[in-house]
PDB file of N, CA, C and O in Angstrom:
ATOM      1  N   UNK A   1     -20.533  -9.606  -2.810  1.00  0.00           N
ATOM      2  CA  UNK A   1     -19.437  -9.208  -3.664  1.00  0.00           C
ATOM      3  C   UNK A   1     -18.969 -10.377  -4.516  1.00  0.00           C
ATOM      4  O   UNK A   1     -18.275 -10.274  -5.527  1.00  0.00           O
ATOM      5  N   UNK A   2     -19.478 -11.602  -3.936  1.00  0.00           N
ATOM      6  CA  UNK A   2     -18.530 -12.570  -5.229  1.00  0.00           C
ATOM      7  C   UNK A   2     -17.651 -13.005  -4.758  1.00  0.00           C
ATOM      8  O   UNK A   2     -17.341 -12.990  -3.567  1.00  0.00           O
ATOM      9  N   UNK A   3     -16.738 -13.786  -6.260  1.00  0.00           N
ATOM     10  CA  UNK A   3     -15.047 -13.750  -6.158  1.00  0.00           C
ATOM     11  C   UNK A   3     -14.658 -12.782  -6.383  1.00  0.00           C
ATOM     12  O   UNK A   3     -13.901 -12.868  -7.349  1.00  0.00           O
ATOM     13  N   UNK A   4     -14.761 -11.570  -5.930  1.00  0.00           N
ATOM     14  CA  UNK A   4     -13.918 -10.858  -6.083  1.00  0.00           C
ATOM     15  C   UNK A   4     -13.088 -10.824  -4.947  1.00  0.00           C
ATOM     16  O   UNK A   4     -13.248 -11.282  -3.815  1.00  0.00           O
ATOM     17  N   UNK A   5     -11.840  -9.968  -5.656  1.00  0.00           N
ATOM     18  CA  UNK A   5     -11.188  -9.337  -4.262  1.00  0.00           C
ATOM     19  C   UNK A   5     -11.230  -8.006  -3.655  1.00  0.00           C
ATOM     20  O   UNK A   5     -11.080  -7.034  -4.396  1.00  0.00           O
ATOM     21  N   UNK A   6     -11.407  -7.846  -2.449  1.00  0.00           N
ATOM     22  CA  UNK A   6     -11.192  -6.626  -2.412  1.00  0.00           C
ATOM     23  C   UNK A   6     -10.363  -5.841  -2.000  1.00  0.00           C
ATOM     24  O   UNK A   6      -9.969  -5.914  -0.836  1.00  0.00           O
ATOM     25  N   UNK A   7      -9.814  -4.719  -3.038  1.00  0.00           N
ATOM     26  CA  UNK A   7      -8.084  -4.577  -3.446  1.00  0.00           C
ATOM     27  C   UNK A   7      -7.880  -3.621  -2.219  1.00  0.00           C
ATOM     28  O   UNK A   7      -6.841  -3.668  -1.560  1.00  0.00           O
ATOM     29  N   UNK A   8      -9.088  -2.592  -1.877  1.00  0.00           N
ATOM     30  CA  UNK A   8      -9.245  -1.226  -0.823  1.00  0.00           C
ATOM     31  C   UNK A   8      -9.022  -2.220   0.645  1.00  0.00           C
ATOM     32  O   UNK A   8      -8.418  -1.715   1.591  1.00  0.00           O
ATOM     33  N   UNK A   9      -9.581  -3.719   0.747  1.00  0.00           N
ATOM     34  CA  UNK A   9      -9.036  -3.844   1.927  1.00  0.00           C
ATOM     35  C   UNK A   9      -8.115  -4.357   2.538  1.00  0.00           C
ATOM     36  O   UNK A   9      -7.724  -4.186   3.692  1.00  0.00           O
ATOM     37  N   UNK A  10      -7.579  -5.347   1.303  1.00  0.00           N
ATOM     38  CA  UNK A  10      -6.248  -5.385   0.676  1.00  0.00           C
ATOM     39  C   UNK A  10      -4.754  -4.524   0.867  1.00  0.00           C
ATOM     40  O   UNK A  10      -3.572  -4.868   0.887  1.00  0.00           O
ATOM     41  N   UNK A  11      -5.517  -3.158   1.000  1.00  0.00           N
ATOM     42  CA  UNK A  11      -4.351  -2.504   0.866  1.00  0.00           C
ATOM     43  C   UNK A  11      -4.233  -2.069   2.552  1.00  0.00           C
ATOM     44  O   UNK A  11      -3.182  -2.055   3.193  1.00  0.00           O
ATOM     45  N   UNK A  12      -5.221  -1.818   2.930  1.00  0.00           N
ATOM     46  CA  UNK A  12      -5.421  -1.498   3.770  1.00  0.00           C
ATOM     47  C   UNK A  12      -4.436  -2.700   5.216  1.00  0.00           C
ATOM     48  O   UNK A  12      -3.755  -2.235   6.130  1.00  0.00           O
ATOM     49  N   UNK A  13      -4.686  -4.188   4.968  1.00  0.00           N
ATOM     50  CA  UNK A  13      -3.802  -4.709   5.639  1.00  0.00           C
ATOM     51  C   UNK A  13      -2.782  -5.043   5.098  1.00  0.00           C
ATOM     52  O   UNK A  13      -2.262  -6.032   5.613  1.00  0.00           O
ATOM     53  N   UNK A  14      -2.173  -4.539   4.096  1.00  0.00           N
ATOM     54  CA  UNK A  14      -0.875  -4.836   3.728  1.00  0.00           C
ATOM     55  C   UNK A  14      -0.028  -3.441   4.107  1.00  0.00           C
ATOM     56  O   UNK A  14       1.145  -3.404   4.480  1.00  0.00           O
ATOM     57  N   UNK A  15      -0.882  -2.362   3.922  1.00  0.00           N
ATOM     58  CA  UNK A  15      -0.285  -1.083   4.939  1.00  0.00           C
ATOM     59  C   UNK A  15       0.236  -1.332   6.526  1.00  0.00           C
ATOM     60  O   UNK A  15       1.252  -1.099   7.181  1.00  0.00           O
ATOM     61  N   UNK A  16      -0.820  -1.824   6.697  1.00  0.00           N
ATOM     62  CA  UNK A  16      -0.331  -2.009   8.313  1.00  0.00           C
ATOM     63  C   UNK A  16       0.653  -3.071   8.704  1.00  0.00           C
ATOM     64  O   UNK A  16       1.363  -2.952   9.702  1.00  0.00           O
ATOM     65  N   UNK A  17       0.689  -4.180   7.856  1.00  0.00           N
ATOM     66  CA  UNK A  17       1.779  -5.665   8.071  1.00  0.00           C
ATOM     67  C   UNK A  17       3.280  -4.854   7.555  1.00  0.00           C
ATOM     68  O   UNK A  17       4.317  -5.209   8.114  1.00  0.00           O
ATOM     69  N   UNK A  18       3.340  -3.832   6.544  1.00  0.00           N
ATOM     70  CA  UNK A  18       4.601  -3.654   6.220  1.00  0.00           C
ATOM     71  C   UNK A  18       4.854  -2.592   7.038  1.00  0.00           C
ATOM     72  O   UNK A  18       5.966  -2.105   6.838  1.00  0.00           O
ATOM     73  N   UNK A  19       3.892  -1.808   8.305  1.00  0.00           N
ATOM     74  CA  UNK A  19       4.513  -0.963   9.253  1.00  0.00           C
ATOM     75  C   UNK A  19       5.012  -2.037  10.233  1.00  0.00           C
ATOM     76  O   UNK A  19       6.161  -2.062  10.674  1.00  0.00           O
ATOM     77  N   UNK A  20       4.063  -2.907  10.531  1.00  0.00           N
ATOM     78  CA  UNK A  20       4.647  -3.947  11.576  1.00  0.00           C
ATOM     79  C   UNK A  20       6.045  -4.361  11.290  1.00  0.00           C
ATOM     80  O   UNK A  20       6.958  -4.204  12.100  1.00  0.00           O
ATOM     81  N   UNK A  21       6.219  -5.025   9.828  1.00  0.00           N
ATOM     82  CA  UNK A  21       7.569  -5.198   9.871  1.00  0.00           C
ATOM     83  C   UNK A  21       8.656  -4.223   9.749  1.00  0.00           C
ATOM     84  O   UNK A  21       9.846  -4.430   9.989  1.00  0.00           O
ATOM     85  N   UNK A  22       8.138  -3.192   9.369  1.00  0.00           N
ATOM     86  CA  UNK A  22       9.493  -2.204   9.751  1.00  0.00           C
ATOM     87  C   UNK A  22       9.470  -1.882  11.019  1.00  0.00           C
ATOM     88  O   UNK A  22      10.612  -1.888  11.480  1.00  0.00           O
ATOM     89  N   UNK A  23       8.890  -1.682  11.570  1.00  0.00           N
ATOM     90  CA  UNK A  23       9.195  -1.851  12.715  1.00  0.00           C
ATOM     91  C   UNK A  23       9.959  -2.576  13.497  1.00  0.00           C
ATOM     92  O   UNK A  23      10.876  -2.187  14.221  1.00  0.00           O
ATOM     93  N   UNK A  24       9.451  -3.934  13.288  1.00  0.00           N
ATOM     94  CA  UNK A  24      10.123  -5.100  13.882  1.00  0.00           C
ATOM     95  C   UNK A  24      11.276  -5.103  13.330  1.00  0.00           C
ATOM     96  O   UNK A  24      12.186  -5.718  13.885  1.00  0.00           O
ATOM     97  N   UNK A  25      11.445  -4.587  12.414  1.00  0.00           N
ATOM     98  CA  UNK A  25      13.013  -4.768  11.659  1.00  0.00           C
ATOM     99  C   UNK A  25      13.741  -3.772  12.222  1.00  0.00           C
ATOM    100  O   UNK A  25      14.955  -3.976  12.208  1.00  0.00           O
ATOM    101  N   UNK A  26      13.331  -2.629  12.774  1.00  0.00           N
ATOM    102  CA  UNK A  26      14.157  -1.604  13.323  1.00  0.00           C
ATOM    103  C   UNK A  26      14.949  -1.949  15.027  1.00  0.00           C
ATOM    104  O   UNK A  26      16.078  -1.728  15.465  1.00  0.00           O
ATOM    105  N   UNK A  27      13.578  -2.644  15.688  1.00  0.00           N
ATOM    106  CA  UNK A  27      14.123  -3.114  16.856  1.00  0.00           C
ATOM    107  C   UNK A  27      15.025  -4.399  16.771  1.00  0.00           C
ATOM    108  O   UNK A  27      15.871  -4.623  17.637  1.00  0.00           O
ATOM    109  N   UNK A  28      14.851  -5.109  15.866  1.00  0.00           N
ATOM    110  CA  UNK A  28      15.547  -6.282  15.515  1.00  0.00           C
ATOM    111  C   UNK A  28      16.751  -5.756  15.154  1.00  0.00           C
ATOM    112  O   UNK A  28      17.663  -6.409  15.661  1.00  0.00           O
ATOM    113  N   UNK A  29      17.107  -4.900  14.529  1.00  0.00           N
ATOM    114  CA  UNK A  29      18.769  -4.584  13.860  1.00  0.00           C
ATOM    115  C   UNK A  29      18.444  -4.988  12.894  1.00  0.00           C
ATOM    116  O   UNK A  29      18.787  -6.164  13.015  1.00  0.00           O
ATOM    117  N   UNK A  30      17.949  -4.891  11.822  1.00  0.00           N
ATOM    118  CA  UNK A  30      17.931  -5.749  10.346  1.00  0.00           C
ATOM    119  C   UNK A  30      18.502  -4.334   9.795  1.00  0.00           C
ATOM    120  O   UNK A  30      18.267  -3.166  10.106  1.00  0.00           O
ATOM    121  N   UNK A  31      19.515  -5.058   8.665  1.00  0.00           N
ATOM    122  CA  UNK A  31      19.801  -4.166   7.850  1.00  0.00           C
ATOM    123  C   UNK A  31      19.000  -2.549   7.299  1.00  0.00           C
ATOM    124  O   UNK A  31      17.855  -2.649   6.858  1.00  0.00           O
ATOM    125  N   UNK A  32      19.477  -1.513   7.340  1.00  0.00           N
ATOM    126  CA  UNK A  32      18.309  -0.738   7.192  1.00  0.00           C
ATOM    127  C   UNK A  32      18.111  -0.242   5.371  1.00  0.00           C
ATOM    128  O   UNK A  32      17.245   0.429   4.810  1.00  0.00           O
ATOM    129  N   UNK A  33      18.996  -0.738   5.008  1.00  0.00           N
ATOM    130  CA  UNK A  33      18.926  -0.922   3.168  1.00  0.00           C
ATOM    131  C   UNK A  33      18.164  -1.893   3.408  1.00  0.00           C
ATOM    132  O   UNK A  33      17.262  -1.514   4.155  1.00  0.00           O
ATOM    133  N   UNK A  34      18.080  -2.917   3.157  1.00  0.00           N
ATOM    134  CA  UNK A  34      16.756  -3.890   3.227  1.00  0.00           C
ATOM    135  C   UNK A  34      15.225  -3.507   3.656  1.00  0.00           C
ATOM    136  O   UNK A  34      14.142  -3.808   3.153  1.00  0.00           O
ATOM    137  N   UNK A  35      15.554  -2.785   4.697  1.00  0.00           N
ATOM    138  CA  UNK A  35      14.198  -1.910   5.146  1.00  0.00           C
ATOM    139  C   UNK A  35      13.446  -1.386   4.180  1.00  0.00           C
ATOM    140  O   UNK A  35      12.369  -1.663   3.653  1.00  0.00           O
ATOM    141  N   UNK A  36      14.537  -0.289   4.032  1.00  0.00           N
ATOM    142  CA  UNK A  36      14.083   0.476   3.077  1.00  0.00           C
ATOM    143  C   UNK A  36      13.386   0.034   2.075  1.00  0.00           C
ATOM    144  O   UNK A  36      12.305   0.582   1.859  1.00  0.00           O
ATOM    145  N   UNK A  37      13.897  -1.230   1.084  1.00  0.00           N
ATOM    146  CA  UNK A  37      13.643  -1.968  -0.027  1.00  0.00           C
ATOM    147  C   UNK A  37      12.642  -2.719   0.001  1.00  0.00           C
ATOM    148  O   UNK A  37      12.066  -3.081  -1.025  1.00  0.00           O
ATOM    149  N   UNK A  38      12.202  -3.149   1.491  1.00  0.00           N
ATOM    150  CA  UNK A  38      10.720  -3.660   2.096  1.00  0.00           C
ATOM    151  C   UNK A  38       9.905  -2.418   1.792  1.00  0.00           C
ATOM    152  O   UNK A  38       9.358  -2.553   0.698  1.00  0.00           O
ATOM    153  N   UNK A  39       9.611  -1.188   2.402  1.00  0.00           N
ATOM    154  CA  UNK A  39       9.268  -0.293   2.458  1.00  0.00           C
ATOM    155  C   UNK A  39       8.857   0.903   1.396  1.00  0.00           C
ATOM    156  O   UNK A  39       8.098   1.871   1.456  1.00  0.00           O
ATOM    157  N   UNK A  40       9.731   0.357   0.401  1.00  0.00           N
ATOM    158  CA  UNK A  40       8.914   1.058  -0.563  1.00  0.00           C
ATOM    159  C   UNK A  40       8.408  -0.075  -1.681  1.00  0.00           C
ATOM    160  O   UNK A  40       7.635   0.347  -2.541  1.00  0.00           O
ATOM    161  N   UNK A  41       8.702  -1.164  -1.719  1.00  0.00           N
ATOM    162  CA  UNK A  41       7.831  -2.426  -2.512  1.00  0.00           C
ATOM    163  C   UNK A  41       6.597  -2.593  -1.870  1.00  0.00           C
ATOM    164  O   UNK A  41       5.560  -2.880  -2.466  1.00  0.00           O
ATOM    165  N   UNK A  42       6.729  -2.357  -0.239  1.00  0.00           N
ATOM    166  CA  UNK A  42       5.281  -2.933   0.439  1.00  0.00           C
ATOM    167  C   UNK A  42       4.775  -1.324  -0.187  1.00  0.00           C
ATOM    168  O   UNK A  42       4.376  -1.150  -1.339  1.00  0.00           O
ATOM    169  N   UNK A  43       4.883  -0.389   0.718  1.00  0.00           N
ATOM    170  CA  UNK A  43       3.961   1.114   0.058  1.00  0.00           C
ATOM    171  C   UNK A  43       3.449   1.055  -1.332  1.00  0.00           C
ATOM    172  O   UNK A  43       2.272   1.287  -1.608  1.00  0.00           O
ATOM    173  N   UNK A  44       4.564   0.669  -2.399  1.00  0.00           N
ATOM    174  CA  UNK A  44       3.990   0.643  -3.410  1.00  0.00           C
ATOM    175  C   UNK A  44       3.050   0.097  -4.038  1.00  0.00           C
ATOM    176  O   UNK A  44       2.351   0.446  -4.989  1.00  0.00           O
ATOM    177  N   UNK A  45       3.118  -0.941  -3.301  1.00  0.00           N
ATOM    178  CA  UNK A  45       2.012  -2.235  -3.954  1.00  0.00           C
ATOM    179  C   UNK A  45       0.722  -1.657  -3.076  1.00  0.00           C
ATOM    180  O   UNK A  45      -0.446  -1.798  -3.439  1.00  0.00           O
ATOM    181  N   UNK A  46       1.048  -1.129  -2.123  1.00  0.00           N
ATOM    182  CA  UNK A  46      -0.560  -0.706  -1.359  1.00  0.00           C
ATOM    183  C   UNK A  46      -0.957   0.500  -2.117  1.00  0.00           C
ATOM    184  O   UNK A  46      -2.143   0.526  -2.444  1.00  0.00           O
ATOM    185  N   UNK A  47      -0.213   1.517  -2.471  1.00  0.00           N
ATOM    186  CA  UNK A  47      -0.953   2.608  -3.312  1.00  0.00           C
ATOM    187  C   UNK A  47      -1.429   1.660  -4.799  1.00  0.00           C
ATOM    188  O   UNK A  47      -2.476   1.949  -5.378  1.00  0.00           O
ATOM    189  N   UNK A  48      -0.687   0.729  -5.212  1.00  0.00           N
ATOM    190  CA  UNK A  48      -1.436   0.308  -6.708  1.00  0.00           C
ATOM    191  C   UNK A  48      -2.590  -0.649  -6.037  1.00  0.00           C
ATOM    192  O   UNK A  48      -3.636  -0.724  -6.682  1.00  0.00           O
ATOM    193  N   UNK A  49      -2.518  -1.327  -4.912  1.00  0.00           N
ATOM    194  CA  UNK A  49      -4.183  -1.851  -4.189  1.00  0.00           C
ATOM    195  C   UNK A  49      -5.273  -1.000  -4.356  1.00  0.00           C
ATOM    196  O   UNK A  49      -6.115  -1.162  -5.240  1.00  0.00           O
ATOM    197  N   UNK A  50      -5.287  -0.041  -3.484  1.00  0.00           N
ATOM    198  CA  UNK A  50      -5.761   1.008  -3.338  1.00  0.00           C
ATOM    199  C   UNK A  50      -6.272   1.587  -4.414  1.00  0.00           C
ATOM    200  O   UNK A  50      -7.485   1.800  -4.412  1.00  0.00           O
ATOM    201  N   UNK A  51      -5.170   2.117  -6.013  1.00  0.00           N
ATOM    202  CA  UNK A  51      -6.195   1.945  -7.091  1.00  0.00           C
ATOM    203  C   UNK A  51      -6.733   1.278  -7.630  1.00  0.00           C
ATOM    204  O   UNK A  51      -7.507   1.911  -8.349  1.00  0.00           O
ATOM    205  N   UNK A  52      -6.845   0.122  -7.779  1.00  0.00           N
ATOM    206  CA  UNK A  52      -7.328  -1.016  -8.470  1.00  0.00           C
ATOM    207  C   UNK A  52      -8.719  -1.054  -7.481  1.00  0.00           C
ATOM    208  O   UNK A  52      -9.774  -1.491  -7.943  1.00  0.00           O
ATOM    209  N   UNK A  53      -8.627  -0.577  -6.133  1.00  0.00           N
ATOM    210  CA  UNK A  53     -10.049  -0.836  -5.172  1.00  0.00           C
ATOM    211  C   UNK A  53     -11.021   0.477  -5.923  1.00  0.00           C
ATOM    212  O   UNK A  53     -12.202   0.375  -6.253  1.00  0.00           O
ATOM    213  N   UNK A  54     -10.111   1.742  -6.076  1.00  0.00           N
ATOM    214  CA  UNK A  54     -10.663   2.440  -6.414  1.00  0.00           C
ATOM    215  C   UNK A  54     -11.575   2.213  -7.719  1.00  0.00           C
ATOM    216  O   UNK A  54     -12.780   2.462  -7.751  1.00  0.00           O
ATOM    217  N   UNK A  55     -10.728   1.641  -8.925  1.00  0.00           N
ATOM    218  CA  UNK A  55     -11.320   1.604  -9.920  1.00  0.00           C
ATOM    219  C   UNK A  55     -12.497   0.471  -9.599  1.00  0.00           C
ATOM    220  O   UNK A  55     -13.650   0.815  -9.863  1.00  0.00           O
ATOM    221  N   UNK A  56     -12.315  -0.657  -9.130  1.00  0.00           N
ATOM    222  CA  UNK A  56     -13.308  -1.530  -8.884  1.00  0.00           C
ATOM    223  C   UNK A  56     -14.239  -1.492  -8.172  1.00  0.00           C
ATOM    224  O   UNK A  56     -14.970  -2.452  -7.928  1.00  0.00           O
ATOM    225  N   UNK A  57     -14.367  -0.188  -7.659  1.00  0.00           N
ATOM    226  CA  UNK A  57     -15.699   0.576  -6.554  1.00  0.00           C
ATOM    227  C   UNK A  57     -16.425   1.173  -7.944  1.00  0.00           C
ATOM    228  O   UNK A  57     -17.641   1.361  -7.981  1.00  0.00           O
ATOM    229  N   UNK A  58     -15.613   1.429  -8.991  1.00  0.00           N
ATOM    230  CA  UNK A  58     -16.384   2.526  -9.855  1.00  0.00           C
ATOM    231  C   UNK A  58     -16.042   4.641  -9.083  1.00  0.00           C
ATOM    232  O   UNK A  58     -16.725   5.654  -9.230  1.00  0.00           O
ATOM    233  N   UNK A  59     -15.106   4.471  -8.557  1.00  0.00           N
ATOM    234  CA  UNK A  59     -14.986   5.982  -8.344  1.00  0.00           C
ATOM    235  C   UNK A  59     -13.577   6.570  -8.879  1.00  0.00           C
ATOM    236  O   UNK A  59     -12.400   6.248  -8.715  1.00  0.00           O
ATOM    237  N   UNK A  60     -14.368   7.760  -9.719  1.00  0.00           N
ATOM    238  CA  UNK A  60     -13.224   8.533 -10.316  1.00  0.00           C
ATOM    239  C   UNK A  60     -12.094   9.046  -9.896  1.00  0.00           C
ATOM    240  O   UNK A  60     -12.054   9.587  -8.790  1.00  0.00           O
ATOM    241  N   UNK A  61     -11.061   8.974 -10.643  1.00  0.00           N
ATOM    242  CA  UNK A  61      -9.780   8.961  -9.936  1.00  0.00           C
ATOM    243  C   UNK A  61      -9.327  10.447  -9.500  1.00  0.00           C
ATOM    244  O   UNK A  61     -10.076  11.335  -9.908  1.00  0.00           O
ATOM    245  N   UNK A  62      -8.321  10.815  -8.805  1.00  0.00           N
ATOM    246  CA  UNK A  62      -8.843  11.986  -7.634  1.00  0.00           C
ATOM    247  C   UNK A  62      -8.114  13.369  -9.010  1.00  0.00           C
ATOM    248  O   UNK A  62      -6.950  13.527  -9.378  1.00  0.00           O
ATOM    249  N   UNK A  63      -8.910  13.840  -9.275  1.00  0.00           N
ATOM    250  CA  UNK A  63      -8.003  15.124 -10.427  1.00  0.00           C
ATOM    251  C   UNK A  63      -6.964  15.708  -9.605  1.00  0.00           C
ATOM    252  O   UNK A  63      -6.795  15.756  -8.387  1.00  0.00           O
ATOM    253  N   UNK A  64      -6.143  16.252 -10.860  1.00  0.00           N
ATOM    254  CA  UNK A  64      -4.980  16.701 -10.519  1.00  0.00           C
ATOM    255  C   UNK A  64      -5.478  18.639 -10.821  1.00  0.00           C
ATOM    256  O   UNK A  64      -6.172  19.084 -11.735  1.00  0.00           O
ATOM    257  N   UNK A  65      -4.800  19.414  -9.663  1.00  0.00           N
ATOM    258  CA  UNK A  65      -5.122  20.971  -9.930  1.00  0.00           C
ATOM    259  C   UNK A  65      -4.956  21.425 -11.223  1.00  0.00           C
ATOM    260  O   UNK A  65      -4.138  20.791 -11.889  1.00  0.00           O
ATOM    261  N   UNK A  66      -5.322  22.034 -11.572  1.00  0.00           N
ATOM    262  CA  UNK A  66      -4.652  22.713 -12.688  1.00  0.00           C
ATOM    263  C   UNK A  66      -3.709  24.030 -12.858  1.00  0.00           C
ATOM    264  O   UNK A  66      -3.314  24.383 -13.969  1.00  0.00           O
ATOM    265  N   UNK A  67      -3.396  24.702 -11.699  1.00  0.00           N
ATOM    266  CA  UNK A  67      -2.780  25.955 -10.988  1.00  0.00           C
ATOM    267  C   UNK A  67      -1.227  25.859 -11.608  1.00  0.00           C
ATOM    268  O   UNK A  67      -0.436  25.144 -10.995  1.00  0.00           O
ATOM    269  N   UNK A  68      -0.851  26.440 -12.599  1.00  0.00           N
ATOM    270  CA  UNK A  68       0.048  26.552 -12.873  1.00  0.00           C
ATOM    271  C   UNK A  68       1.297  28.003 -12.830  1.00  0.00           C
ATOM    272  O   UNK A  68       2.435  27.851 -13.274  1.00  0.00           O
TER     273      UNK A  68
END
């Protein structure tokens, strides 16, 4: 693979480190607004990993229905 990075596995442990820390933040007492604000910056950045792995595999991005 190179220098590259790879973003799919990437996301993949940054999914699981930001369950660890919510977690740990829940048994800890940490603020749960802060949580939250962990929690959707970490998710988010793993769904935009995740595409960037996608696009850099070369696989098309997943269509949307058309069922209206």
């Amino acid at each position: 693979m190179g220098d590259k990075i790879d973003f799919s596995l990437l996301a993949v442990v940054l999914n699981a480190g930001v369950s660890v820390i919510l977690l740990g933040g829940l048994i800890l007492g940490i603020n749960p607004a802060q949580l939250i604000m962990i929690g959707v910056l970490g998710y988010g950045m793993s769904i935009l990993f995740r595409r960037i792995g996608r696009n850099q595999a070369g696989i098309a991005p997943k269509s949307k229905s058309k069922r209206r």
